[in-house]
N, C-alpha and C positions, 0 to 999 in steps of 0.2 A: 504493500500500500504506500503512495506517493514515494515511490521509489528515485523516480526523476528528479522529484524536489530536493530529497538526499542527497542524491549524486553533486546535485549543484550547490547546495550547503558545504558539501564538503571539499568542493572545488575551490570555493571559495579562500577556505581556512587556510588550503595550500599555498594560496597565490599569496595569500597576507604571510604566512612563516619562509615564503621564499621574498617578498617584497622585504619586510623587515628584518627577517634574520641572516641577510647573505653577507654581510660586512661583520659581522657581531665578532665570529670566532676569530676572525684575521687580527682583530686590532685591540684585544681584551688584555691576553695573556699581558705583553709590555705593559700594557696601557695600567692594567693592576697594580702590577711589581712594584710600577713608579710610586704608583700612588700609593700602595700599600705602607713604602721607603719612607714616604712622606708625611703619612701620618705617625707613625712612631717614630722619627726619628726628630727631639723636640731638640736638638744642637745645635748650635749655630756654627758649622761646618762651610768652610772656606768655599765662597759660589753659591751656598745656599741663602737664599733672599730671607731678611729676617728683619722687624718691625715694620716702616711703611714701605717698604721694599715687598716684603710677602704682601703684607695689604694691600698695592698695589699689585700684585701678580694675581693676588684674590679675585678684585677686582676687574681687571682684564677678563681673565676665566670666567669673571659670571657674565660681563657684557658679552663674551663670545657664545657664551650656553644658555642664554636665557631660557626660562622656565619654559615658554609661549615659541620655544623654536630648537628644542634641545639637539646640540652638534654631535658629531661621530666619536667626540671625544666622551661625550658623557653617556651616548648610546654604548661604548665600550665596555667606560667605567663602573654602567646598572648593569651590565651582560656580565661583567666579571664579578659580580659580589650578589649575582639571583636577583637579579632586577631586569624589568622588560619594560623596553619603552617604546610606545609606537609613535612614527611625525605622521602629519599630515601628507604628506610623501608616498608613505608607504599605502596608505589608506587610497589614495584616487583612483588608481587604475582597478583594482580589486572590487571598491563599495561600486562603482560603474559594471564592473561584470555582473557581480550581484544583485544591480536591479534588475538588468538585462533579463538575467537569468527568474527573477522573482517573478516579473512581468508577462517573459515568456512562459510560466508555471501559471499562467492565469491569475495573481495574486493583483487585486484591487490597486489602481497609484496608491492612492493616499495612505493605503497599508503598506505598498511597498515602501514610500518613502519614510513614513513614520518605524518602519524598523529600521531602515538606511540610521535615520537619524538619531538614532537608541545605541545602533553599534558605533557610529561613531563618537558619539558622546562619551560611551565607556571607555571609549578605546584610546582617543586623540590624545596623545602625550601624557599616557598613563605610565605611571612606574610604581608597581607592584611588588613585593615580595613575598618568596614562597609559592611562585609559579613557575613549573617547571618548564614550560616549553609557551611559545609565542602562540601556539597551536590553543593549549588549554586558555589561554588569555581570547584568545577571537571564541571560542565556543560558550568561555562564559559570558561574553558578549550578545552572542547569538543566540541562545538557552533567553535570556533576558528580553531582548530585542523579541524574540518570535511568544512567548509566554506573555507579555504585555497587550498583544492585540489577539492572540488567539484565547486568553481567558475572561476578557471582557463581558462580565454582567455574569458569571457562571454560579449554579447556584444549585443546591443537592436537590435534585430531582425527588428523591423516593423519601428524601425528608419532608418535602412539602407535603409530599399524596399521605405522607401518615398522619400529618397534625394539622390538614387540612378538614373545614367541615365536612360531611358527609351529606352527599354524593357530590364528586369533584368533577365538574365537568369539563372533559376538555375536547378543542373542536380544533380540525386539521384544513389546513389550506396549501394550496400549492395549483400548478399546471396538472392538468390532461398527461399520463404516463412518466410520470415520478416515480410512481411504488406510494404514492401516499395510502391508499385502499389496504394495499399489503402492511405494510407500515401500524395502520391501526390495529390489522390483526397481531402484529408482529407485538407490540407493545402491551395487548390486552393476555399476551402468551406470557409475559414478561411479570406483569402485575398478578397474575396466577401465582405465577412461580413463587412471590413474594408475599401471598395471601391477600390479596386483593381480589376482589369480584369485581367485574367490569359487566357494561350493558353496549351494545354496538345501536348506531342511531344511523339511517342513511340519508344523509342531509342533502346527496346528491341526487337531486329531482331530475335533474334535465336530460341526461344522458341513459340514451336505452342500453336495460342489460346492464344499468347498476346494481338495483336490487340482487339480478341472478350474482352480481361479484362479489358482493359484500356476504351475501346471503352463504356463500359456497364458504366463505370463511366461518362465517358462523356455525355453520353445521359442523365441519370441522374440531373444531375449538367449542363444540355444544355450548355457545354461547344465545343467550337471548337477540334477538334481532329486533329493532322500532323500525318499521318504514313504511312508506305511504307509496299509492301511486306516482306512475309520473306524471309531470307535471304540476306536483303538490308544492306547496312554501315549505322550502325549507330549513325555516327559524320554526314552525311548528313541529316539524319531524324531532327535530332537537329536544326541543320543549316538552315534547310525548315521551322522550327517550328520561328528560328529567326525572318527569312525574311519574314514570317506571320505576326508577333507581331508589328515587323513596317510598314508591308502597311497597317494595319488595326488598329493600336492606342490602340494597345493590354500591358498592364504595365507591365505582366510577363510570362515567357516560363517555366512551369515544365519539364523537359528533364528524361523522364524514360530510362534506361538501363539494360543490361542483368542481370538477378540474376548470382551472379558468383563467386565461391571460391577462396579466396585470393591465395591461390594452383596455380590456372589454366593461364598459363603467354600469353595463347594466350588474354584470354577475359582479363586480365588487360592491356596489351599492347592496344585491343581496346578503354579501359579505357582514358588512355593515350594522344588515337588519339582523343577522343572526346575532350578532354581538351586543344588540341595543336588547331584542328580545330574552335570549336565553343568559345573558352575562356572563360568559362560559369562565370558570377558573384560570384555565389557558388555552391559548390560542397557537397551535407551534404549525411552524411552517414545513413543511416538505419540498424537495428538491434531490437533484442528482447531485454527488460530489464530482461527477465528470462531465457534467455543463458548467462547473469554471465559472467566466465570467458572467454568464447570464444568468447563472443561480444567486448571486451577490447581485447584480441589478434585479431580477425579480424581488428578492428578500427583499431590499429596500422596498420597494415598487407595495409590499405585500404588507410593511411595518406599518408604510404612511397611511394604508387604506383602514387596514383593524388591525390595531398594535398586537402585534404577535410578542408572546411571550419566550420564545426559544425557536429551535428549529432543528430535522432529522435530515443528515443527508444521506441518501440511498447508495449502493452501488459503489461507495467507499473503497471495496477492496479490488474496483476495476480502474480505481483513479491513481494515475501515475502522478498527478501534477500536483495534487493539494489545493489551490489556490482558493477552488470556494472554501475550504477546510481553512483556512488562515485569514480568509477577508469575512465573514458573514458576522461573526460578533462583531469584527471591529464596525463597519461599515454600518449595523444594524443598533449597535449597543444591546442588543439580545442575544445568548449565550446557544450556541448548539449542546446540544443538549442529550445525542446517539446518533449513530452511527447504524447505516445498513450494511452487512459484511455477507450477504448471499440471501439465498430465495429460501432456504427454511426459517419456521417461525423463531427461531433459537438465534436466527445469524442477525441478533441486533444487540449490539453493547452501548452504555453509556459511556458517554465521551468525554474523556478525562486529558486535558489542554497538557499537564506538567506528560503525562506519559505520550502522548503525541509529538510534544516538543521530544520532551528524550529520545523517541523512534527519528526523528526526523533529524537528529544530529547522532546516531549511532550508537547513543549513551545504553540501550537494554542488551 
């Protein structure tokens, strides 16, 4: 899963420990020695510069190494004594691949560049101690940089559904062949598992041969089914599905809806009416993780119409690139929330930002 992304993550790191670290070992060793000499050696030894003499050689030395542009001499001097320094220098050509590369991962600008700007910040004339390699200094940059926008708004899922009232409703949106249909069954397998009882509601009136889709999951899954003919409202279908879950001690209402393009103002107006009528608990979005870009434009497109509370992206383990996986909270300020990882009801996990970060820089 987002293997590509990886690859270019890690392409990355290399360019920076080959950009920064290819002078380091040449000009250390001397460069130590002296200075080593010269810290302990407090004599005032014939040649050696001593009262305004040293303070002026001090001096020079710091005008030459300033903090805001550190020289080859003090790049040496942190190399020799476990110190890493990175310039501005080293950072251009590299943080440029790496948008390239982020961009070309399908990852949102604004995302790409708010992580650009997270690793450069940690990184631009840092000098650290107790990191071994210029390598581990870009990855803890990149761990930070990528966990900053892929955790945005993220929040325990199975905490809520437990100390939430009773019956919690939640209602699914997205486009026409997502897996959102699947998705709901895939989650009400899940809430099972965890001792939740769930109700299926098919909020999707317009499209013939919903009923038989939803329905064939629910037989499945012997779950309860609400649904109306087509052509019915469906903020009622919802509604029915409510008032089922409390006369029968039912913990949650899946609420399916029309597959529908952010484009089309009548079916999000329906959207709308679902959310004014049934007040659903949450509202999470569905989407493919290998439509990329257009699943981060839809989620927006889907936030501004009825604020969506989270979002599931499907087909996760066919996506090499990531990028809707990395842009959709930031972009949304609403957390993903699972992940689809295949076509049985089992292949969905909750989606956990620090362990996706760690996959995506090699750390498991």
């Amino acid at each position: 899963m987002f293997d590509g992304l990886k690859d270019k993550l890690s392409g990355f790191r290399k360019d920076v420990e080959e950009s920064a670290g290819g002078e380091e070992p040449e000009a250390s060793d001397e460069t130590a020695a002296d200075e080593s000499a010269a810290a302990s050696d407090n004599s005032t030894d014939a040649g050696s510069p001593t009262g305004e003499d040293a303070d002026a050689s001090d001096a020079a030395e710091s005008d030459e190494t300033g903090d805001a542009d550190p020289s080859t001499f003090q790049r040496a001097k942190a190399f020799a004594t476990g110190r890493i320094i990175i310039e501005e220098e080293d950072l251009e050509e590299p943080l440029w691949d790496l948008e390239m590369a982020l961009l070309e991962s399908d990852v949102e600008m604004s995302v790409a560049e708010q992580i650009l700007d997270t690793v450069r910040e940690k990184m631009l004339g840092e000098s650290r101690k107790q990191v071994e390699t210029t390598g581990e200094l870009v990855e803890s940059a990149l761990h930070d940089a990528l966990l900053d926008v892929i955790a945005v708004g993220q929040f325990d899922f199975e905490e809520r559904i437990a100390e939430a009232e009773k019956p919690v409703t939640i209602v699914f949106t997205g486009v026409n062949g997502v897996g959102k249909t699947t998705s709901i069954a895939k989650l009400s397998e899940w809430l099972d598992e965890r001792g939740y009882s769930s109700v299926l509601a098919n909020g999707d009136t317009y499209r013939a041969g919903a009923n038989e889709q939803i329905a064939e999951h629910a037989d499945r899954l012997d779950r309860e089914l609400i649904a109306h003919d087509q052509g019915g409202d469906p903020a009622a279908v919802i509604y029915d599905g409510v008032e089922y879950a409390e006369a029968n001690d039912v913990d949650v209402v899946l609420g399916d809806t029309a597959g529908r393009l952010h484009t089309s103002d009548d079916l999000m107006a329906q959207l709308e009416k679902i959310d004014r009528v049934v007040d659903p608990d949450m509202t999470l979005f569905v989407d493919e993780a290998v439509a990329g870009q257009d699943a981060v434009n839809r989620a927006k497109e889907f936030n501004d119409a009825a604020e969506i509370d989270g979002a599931i992206l499907t087909k996760a383990d066919a996506d090499s690139s990531g990028g809707a996986a990395i842009s959709v909270a930031y972009v949304t300020g609403k957390p993903i929330l699972f992940l689809g990882t295949g076509q049985g009801y089992d292949d969905i996990t909750l989606f956990d930002p620090e362990e996706l970060v760690d996959s995506l820089l090699g750390e498991e």
